[in-house]
N, CA, C and O atoms as a GROMACS GRO file, in nm:
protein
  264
    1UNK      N    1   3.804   1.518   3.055
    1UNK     CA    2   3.663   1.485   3.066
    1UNK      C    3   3.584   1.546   2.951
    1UNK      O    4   3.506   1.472   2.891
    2UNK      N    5   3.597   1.689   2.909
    2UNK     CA    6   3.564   1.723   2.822
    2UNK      C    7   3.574   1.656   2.683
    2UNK      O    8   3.474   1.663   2.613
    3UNK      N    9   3.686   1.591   2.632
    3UNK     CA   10   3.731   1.513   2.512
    3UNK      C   11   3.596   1.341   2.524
    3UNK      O   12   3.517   1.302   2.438
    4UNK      N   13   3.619   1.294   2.640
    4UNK     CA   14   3.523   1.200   2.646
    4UNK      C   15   3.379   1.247   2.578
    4UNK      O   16   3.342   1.198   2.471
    5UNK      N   17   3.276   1.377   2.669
    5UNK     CA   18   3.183   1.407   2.633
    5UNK      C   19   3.166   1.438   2.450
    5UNK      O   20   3.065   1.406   2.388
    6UNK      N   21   3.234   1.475   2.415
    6UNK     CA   22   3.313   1.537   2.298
    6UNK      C   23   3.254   1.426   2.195
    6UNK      O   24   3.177   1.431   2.099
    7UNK      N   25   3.334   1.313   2.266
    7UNK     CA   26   3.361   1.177   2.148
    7UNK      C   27   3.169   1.096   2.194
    7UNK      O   28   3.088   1.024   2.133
    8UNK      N   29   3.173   1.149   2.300
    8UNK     CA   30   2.982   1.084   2.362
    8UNK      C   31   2.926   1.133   2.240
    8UNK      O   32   2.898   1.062   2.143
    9UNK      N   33   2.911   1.262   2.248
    9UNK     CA   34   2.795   1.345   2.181
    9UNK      C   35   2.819   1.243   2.000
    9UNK      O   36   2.727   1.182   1.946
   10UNK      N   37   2.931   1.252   1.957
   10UNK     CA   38   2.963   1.221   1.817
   10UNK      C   39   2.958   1.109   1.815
   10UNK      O   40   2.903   1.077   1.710
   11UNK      N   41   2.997   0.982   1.899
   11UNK     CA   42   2.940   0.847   1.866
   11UNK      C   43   2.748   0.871   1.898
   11UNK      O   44   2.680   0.933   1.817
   12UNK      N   45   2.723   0.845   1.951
   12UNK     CA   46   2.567   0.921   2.000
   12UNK      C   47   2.466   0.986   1.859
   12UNK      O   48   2.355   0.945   1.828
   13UNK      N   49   2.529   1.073   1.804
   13UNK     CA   50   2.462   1.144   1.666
   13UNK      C   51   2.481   1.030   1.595
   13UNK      O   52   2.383   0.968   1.554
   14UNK      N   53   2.620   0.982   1.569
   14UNK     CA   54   2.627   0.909   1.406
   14UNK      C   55   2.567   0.794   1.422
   14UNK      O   56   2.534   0.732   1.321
   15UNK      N   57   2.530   0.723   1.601
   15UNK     CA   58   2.431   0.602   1.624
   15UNK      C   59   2.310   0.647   1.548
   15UNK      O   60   2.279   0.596   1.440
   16UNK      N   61   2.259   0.716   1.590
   16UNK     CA   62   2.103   0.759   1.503
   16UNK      C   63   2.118   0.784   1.393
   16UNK      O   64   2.032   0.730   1.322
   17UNK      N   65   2.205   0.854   1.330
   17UNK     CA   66   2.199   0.881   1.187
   17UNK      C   67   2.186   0.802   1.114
   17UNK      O   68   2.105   0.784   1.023
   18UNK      N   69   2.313   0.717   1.172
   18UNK     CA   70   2.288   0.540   1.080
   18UNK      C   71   2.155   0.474   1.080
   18UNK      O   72   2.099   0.427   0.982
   19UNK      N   73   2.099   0.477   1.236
   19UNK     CA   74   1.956   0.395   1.251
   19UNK      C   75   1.867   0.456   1.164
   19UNK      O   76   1.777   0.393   1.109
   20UNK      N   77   1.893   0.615   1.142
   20UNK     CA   78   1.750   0.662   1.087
   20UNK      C   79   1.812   0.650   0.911
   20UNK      O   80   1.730   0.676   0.822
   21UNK      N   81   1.912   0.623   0.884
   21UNK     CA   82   1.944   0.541   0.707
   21UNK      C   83   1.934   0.424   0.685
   21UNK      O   84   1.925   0.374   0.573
   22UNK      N   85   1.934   0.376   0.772
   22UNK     CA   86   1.878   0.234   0.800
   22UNK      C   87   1.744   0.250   0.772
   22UNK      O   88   1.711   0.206   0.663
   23UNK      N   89   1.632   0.317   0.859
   23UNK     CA   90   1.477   0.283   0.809
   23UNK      C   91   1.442   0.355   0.724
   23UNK      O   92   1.320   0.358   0.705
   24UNK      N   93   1.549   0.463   0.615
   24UNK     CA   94   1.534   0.506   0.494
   24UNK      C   95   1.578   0.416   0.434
   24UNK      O   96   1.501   0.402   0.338
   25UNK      N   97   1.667   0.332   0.427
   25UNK     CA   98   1.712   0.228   0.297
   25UNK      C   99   1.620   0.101   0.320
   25UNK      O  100   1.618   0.013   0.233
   26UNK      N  101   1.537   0.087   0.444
   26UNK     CA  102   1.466  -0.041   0.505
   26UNK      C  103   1.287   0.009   0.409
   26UNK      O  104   1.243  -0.054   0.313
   27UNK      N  105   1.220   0.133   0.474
   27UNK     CA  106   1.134   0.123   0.431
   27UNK      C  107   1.118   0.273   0.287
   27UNK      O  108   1.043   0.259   0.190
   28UNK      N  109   1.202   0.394   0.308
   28UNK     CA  110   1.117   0.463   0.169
   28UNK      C  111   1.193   0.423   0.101
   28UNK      O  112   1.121   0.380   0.011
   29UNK      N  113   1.308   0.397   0.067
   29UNK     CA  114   1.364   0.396  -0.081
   29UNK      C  115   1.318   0.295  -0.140
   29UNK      O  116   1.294   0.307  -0.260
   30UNK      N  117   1.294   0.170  -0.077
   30UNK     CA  118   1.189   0.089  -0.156
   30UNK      C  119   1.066   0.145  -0.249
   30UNK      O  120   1.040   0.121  -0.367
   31UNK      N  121   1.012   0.213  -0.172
   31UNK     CA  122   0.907   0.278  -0.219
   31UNK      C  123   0.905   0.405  -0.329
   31UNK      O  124   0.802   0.446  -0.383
   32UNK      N  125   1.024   0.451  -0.348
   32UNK     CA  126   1.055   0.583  -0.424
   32UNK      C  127   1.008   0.560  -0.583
   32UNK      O  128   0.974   0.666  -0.635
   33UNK      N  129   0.999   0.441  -0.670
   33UNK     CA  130   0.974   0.442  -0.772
   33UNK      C  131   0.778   0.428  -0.808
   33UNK      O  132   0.724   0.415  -0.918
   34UNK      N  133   0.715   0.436  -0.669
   34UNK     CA  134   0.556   0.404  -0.698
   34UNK      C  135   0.517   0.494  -0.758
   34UNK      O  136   0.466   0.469  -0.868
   35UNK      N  137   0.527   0.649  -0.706
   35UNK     CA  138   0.470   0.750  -0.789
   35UNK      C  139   0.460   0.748  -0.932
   35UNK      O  140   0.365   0.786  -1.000
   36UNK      N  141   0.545   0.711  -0.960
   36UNK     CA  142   0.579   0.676  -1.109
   36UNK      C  143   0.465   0.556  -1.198
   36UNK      O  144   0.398   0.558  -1.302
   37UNK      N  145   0.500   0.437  -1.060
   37UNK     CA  146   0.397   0.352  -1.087
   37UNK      C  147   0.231   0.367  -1.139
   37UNK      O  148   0.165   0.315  -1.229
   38UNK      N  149   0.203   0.470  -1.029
   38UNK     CA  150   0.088   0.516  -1.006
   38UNK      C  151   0.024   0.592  -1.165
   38UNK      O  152  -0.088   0.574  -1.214
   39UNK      N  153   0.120   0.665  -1.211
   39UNK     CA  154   0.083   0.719  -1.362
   39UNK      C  155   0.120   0.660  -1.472
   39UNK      O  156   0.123   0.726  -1.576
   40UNK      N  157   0.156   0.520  -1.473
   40UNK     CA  158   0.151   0.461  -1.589
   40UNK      C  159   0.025   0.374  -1.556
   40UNK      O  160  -0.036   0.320  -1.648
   41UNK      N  161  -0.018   0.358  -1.418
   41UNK     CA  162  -0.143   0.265  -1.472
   41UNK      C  163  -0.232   0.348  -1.479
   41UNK      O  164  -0.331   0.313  -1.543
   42UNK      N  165  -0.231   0.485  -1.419
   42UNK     CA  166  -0.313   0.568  -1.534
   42UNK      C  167  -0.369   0.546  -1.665
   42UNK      O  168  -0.475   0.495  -1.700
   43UNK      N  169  -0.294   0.585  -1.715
   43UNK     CA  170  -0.219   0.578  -1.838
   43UNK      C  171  -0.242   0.454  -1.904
   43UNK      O  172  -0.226   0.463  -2.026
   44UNK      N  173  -0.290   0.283  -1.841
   44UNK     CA  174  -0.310   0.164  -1.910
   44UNK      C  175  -0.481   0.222  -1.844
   44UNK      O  176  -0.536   0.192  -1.950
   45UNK      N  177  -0.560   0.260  -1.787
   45UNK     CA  178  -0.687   0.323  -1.734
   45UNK      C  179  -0.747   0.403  -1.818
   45UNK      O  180  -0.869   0.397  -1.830
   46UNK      N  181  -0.668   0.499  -1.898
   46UNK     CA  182  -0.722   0.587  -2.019
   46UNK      C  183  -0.686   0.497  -2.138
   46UNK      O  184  -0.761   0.532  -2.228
   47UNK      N  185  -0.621   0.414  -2.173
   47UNK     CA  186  -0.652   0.354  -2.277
   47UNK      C  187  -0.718   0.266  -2.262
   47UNK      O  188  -0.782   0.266  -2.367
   48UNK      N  189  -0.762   0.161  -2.188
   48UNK     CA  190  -0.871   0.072  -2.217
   48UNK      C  191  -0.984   0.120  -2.161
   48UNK      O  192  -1.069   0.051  -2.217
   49UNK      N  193  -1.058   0.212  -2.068
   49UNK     CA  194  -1.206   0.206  -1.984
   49UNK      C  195  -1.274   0.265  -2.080
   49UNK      O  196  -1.392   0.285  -2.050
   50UNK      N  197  -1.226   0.316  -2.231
   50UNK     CA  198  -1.378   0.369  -2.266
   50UNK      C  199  -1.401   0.213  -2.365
   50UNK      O  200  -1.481   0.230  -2.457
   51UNK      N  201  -1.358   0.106  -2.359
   51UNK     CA  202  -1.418  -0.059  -2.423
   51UNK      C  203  -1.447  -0.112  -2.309
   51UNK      O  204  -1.484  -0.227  -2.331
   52UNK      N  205  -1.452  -0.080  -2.168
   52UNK     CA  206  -1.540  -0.180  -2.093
   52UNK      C  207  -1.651  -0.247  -2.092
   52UNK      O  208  -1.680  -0.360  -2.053
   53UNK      N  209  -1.712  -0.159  -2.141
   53UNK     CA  210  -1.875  -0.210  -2.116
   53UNK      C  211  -1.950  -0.221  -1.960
   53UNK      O  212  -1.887  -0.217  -1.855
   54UNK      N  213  -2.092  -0.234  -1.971
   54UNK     CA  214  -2.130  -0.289  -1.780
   54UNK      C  215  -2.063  -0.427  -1.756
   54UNK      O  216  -2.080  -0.423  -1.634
   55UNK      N  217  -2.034  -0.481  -1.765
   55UNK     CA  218  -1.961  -0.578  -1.709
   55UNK      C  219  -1.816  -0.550  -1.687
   55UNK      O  220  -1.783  -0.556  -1.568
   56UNK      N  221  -1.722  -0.522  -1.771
   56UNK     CA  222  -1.603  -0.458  -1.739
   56UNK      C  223  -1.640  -0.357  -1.599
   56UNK      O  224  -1.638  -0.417  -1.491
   57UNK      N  225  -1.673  -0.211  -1.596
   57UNK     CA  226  -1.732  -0.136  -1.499
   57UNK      C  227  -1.780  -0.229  -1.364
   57UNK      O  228  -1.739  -0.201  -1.252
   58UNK      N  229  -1.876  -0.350  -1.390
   58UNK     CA  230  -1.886  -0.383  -1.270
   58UNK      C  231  -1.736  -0.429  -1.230
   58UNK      O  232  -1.677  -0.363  -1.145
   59UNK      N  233  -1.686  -0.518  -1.277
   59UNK     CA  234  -1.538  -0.581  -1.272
   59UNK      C  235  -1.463  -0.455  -1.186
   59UNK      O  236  -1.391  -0.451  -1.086
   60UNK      N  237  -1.516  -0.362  -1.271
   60UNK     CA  238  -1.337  -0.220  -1.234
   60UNK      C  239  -1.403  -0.226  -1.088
   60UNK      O  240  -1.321  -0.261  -1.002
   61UNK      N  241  -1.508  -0.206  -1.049
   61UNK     CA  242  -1.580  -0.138  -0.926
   61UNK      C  243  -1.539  -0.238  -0.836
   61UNK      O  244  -1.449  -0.200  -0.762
   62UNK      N  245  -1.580  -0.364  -0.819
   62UNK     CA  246  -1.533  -0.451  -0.763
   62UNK      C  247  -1.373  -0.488  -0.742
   62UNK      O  248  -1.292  -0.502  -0.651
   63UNK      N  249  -1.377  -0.492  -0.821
   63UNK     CA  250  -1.162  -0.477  -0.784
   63UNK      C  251  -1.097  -0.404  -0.721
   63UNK      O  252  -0.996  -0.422  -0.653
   64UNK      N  253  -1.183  -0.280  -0.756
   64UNK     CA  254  -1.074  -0.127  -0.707
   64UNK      C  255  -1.131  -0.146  -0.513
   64UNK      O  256  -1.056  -0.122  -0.419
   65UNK      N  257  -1.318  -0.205  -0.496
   65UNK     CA  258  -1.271  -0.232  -0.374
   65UNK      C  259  -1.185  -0.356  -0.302
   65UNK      O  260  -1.182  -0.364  -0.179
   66UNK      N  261  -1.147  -0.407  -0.348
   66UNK     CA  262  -1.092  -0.528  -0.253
   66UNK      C  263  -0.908  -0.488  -0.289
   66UNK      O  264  -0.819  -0.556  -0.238
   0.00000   0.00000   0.00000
């Protein structure tokens, strides 16, 4: 009886382990390269906003909300 519980507990863990690499390979690792993302459009933000002008500026303002 003991060997049963044994093999419970260890099918039981490696069920979840898998499920929870599953919604790491489902939803963050998708996501792992944004940070990155995030500072190169920096980076295209410091080179063009000081040629906007008020119209560009209204443009940025409006965009960044929607």
């Amino acid at each position: 009886m003991e060997n049963y519980f044994n093999y419970l507990a260890k099918m039981i863990t490696s069920v979840f382990q898998n499920i929870g690499l599953w919604f790491q390979m489902t939803f963050a690792v998708p996501w792992s390269p944004v940070p990155n993302e995030f500072t190169e459009y920096g980076g295209y933000f410091n080179q063009f906003s000081p040629g906007f002008g008020v119209g560009g500026w209204i443009m940025f303002i409006l965009f960044a909300i929607l």
